[in-house]
C-alpha positions as CSV (number, residue, x, y, z in Angstrom):
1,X,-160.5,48.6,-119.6
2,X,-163.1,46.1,-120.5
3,X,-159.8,43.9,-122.1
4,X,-157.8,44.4,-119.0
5,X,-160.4,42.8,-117.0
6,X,-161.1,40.0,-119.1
7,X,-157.1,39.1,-119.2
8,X,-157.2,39.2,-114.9
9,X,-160.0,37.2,-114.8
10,X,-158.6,34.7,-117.4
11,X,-155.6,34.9,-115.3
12,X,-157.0,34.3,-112.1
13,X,-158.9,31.4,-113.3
14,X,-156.7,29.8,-115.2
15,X,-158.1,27.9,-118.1
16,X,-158.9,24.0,-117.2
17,X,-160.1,21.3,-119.8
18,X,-164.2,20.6,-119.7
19,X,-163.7,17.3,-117.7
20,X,-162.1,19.0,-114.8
21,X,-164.2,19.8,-112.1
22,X,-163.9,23.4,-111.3
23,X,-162.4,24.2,-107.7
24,X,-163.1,27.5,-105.6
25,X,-160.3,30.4,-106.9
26,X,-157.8,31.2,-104.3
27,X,-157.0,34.3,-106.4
28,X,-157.0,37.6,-104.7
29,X,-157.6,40.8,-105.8
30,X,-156.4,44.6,-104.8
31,X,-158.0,47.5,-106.8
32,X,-156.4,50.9,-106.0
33,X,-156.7,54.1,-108.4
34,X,-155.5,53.2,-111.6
35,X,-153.9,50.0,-110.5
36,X,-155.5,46.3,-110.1
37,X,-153.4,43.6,-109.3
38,X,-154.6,39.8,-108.8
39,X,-152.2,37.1,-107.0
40,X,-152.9,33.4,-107.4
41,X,-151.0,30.8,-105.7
42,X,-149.2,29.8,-109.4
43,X,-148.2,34.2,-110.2
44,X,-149.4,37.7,-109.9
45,X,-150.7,40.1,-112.8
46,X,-150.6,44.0,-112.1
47,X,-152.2,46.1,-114.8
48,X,-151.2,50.1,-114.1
49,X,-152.2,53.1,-116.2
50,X,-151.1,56.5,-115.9
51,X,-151.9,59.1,-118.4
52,X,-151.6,57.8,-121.8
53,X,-148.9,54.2,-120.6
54,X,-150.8,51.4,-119.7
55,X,-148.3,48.5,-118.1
56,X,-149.1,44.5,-117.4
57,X,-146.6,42.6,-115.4
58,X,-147.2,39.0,-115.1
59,X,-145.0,36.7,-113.4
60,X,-145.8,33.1,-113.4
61,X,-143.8,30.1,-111.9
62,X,-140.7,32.4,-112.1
63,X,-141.2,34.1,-116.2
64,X,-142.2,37.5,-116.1
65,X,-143.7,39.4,-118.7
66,X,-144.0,43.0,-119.1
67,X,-146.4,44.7,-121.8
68,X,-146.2,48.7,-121.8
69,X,-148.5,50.6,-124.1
70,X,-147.6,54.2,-124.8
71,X,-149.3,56.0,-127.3
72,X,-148.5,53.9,-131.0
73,X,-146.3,52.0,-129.4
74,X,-145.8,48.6,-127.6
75,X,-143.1,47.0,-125.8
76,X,-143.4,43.2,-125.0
77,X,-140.0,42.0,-122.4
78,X,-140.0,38.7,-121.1
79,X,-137.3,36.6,-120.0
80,X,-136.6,35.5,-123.4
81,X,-136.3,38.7,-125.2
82,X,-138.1,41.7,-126.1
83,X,-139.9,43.1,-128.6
84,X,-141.4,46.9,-129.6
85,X,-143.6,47.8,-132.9
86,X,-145.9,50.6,-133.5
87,X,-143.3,53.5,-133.2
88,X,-143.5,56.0,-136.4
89,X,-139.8,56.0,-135.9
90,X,-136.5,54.0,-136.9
91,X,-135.9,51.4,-134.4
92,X,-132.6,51.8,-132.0
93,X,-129.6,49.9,-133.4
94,X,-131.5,49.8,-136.9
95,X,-128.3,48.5,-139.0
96,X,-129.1,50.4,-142.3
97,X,-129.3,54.0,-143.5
98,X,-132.7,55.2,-144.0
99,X,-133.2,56.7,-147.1
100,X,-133.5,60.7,-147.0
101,X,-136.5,61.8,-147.3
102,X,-139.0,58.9,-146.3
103,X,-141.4,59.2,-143.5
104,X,-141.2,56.6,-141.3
105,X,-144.6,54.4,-140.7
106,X,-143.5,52.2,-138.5
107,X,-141.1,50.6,-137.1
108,X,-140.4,47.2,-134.8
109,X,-137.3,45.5,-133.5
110,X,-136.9,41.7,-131.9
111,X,-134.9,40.1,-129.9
112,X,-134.8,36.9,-128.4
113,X,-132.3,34.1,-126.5
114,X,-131.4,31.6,-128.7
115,X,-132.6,33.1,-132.4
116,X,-132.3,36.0,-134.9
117,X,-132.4,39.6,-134.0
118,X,-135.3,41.0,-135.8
119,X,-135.6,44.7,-137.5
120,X,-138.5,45.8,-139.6
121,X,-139.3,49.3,-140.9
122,X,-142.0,50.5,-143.4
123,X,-141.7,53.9,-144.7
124,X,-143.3,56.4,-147.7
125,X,-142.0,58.5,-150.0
126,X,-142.5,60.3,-153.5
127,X,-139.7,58.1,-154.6
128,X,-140.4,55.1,-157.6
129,X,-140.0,51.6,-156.1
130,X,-136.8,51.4,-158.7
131,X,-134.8,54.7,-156.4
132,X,-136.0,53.1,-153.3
133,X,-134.7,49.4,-154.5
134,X,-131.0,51.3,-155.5
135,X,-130.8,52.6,-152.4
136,X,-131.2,49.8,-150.1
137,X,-129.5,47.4,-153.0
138,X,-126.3,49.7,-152.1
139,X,-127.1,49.8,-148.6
140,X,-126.9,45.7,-148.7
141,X,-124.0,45.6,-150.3
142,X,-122.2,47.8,-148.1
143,X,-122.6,45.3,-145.4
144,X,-121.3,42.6,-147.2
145,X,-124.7,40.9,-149.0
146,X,-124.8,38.9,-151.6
147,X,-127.8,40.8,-153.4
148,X,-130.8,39.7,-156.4
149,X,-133.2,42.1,-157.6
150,X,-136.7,41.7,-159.5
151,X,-139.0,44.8,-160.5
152,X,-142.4,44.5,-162.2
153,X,-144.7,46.8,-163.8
154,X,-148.1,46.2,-164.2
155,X,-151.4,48.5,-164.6
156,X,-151.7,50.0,-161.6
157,X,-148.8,49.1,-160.0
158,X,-144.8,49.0,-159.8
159,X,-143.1,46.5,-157.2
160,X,-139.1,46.3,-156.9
161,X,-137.9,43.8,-154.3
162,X,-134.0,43.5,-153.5
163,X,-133.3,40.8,-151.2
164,X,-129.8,39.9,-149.3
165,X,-127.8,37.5,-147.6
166,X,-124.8,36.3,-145.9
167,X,-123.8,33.8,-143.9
168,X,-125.3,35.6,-140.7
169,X,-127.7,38.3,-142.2
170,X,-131.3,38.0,-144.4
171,X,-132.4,41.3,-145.6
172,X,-134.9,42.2,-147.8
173,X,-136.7,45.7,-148.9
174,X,-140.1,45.2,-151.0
175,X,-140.9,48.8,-152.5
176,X,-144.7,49.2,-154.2
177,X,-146.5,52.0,-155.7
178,X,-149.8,52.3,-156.7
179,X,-150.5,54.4,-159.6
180,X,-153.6,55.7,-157.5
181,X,-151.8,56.6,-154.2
182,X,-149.5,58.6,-156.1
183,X,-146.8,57.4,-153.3
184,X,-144.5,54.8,-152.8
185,X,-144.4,52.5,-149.5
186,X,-141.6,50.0,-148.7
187,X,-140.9,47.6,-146.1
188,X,-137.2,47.3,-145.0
189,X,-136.4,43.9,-143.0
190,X,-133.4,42.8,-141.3
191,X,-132.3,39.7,-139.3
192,X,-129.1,39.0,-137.8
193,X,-128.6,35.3,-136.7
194,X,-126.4,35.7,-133.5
């Protein structure tokens, strides 16, 4: 809650450089249950919780943001795009297969006007960084990618890295294993220029 406050009073204030002599705040405050919401005469800032969601709306000189925080997982939306990490699932429209068998660490998805559209997942499994690279090497061909591989061994730890490309997609799927974990994690990302 401590945050929370911090971000409306920042908000009310408004940040002004050292040299600028500071004028009374025509912010004002409501407080009501689990809502506080604080109106200046350049936007408003709502902060609601309920349960385990906590939401921020901000709109300033006509952009709104929205920031909801539910459990592992958080969803920024503004009028640019929107983007959600922190969910131990596969994002929505994820354009791969996942590999059977993984558990699924995390998992974030981006997009925004004007540039790429953004998937990331990380996952685990008993599988060697060599069956993880086959899988997602086969997976990027499917749709089309020019694909190069590398793997390394070392010590303590195996990495195998496919990477892909076309004229519209960069994809890449980074695969370690330390010999001390005992387990492999990966990181599959995707981008789509639109």
């Amino acid at each position: 809650m401590r945050i929370v406050l911090v971000f409306l009073l920042v908000f009310a204030c408004g940040c002004r450089k050292a040299s600028e002599k500071a004028e009374p705040s025509a912010a004002k405050v409501e407080v009501g249950g689990d809502k506080v919401a604080v109106q200046t005469p350049n936007g408003r800032a709502v902060v609601e919780k309920s349960g385990d969601t906590t939401v921020i709306r901000t709109t300033e000189e006509g952009k709104a943001t929205t920031i909801t925080a539910k459990g592992d997982t958080t969803r920024v939306q503004t009028n640019d795009g929107t983007f959600t990490m922190g969910e131990k699932k596969v994002p929505e429209g994820f354009p791969l297969a996942v590999m059977p068998g993984v558990t699924v660490e995390r998992g974030a998805h981006i997009t925004q006007a004007d540039s790429p559209e953004v998937y990331q997942l990380s996952i685990r499994t008993d599988a060697s960084p060599a069956q993880i690279a086959d899988f997602y090497e086969k997976a990027f061909k499917e749709k089309g990618l020019k694909v190069n591989r590398t793997e390394t061994r070392g010590d303590e730890t195996t990495q195998a890295v496919v990477a892909g490309e076309s004229d519209k997609v960069e994809a890449s799927c980074v695969a370690v294993r330390d010999a001390k974990a005992g387990r492999s994690e990966a990181s599959i990302y995707w981008s789509a220029h639109k």
